[in-house]
VEXPATI-373600 format. One line per 3 residues: number of its first residue (from 1); their letters; for each residue x, y, z of C-alpha. Coordinates in steps of 0.02 Angstrom, whole numbers, plus 50000, padded with zeros to 5 digits. Each point is the difference from the previous one (the first is absolute). Layout:
NUM) A) X/Y/Z; ...
This chain:
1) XXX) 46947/48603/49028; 50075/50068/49845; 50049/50159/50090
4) XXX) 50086/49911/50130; 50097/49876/49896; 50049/50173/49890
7) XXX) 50060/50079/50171; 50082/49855/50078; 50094/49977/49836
10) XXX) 50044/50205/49993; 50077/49959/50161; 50102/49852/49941
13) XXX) 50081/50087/49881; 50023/50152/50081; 50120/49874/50132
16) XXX) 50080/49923/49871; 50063/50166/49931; 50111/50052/50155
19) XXX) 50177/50009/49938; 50162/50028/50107; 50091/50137/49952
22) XXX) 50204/49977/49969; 50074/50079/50159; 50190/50080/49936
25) XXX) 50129/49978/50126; 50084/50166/50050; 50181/49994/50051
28) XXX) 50104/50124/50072; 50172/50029/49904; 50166/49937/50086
31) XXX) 50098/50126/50113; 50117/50090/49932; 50069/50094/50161
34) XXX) 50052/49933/50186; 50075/50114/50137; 50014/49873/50164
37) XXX) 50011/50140/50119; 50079/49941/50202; 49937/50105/50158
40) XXX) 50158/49996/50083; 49936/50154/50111; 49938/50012/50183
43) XXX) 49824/50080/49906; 49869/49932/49896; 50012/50095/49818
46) XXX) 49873/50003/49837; 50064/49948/49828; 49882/50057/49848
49) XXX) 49998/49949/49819; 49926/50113/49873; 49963/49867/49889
52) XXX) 49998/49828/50103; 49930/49822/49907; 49832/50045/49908
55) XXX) 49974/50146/50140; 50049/50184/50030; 50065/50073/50127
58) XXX) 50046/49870/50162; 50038/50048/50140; 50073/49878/50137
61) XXX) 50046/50020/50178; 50192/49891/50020; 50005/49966/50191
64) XXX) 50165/50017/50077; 50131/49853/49990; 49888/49908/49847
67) XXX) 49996/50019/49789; 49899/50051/49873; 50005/49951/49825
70) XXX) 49940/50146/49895; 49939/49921/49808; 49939/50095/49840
73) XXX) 49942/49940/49824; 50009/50143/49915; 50018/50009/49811
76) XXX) 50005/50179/49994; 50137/50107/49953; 49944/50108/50139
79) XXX) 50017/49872/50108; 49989/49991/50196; 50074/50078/50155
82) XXX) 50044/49902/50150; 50024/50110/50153; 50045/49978/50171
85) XXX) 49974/50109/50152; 50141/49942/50147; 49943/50054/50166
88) XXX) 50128/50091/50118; 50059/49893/50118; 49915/50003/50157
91) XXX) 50169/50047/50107; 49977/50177/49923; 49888/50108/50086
94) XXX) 49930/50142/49913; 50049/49944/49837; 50026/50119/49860
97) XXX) 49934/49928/49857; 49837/49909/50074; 50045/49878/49854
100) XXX) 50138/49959/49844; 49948/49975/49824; 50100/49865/49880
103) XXX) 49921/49962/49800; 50056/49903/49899; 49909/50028/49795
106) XXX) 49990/49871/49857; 49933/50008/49853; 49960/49863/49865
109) XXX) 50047/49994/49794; 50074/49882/49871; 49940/49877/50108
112) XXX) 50079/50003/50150; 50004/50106/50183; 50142/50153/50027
115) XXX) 50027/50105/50133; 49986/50171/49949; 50042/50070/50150
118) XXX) 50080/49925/50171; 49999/50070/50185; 50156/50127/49962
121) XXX) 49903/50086/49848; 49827/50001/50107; 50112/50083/50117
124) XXX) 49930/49880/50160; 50017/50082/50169; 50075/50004/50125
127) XXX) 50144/49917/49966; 50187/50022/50054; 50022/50086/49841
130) XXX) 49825/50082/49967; 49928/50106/50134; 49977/50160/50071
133) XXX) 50066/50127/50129; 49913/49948/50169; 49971/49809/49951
136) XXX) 50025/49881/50159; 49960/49836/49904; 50065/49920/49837
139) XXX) 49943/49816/49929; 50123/49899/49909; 49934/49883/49842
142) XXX) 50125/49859/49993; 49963/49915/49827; 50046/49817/49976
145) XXX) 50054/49936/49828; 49987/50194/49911; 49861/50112/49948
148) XXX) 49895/49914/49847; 49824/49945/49997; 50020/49862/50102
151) XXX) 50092/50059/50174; 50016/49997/50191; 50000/50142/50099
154) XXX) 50029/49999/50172; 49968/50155/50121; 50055/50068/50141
157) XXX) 50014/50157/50100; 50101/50098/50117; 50035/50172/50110
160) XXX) 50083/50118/49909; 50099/50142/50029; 50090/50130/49882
């Protein structure tokens, strides 16, 4: 009897001494970078971040005629990379390139976003002013309100000819 008083008490204690451990909430910092990027194409296009909210390297397909609103918290002086790849428009056949390129690059110190490099010094192509010899397509990127860390960019494309 003593042995199971001793063993029912062992017990007792042992589910008394369950203790909840303190759980710490996690939080993602605030974002520091937008890029609301219009499909004003005929095509469906990808946009990629580098660096998007708490996550590398996004990649998202923009259907034709609808938005996308590219984000980033980055802290980093290194920052993030938002690019866009504009489809040809589908009036070209045989188009020469298969697809354009446009980046934007930020970076992040003294406490605030920059860009550290816009679509004219990632030389984005093709563009009326940016292309090469043979090119039978060019995308335009229409920005709204300038080229900061918070912008609109709306895209479109056309035939071209030299």
């Amino acid at each position: 009897m003593k042995n199971y008083l001793f063993i029912l008490l062992s017990l007792f204690l042992l589910g008394c001494n369950n203790t909840t451990k303190k759980v710490d909430k996690v939080e993602s910092d605030p974002v520091t970078i937008t890029m609301k990027v219009i499909n004003n194409t005929d095509a469906d296009f990808t946009v990629n971040c580098s660096w998007c909210v708490d996550k590398k390297d996004q990649t998202t397909t923009v259907k034709a005629g609808e938005s996308y609103l590219l984000q980033s918290n980055t802290h980093d002086p290194s920052g993030t990379v938002f690019t866009v790849h504009p489809k040809p428009p589908t009036t070209v056949t045989q188009p020469d390139p298969s697809e354009g390129t446009f980046q934007m690059t930020y970076g992040y110190w003294n406490g605030a976003a920059h860009v550290t490099c816009d679509d004219i010094c990632n030389n984005s192509n093709p563009t009326e002013k940016t292309h090469y010899t043979g090119c039978n397509w060019v995308f335009d990127a229409a920005f709204t309100g300038g080229k900061g860390i918070n912008s609109t960019v709306t895209f479109t494309t056309k035939a071209f000819t030299e």
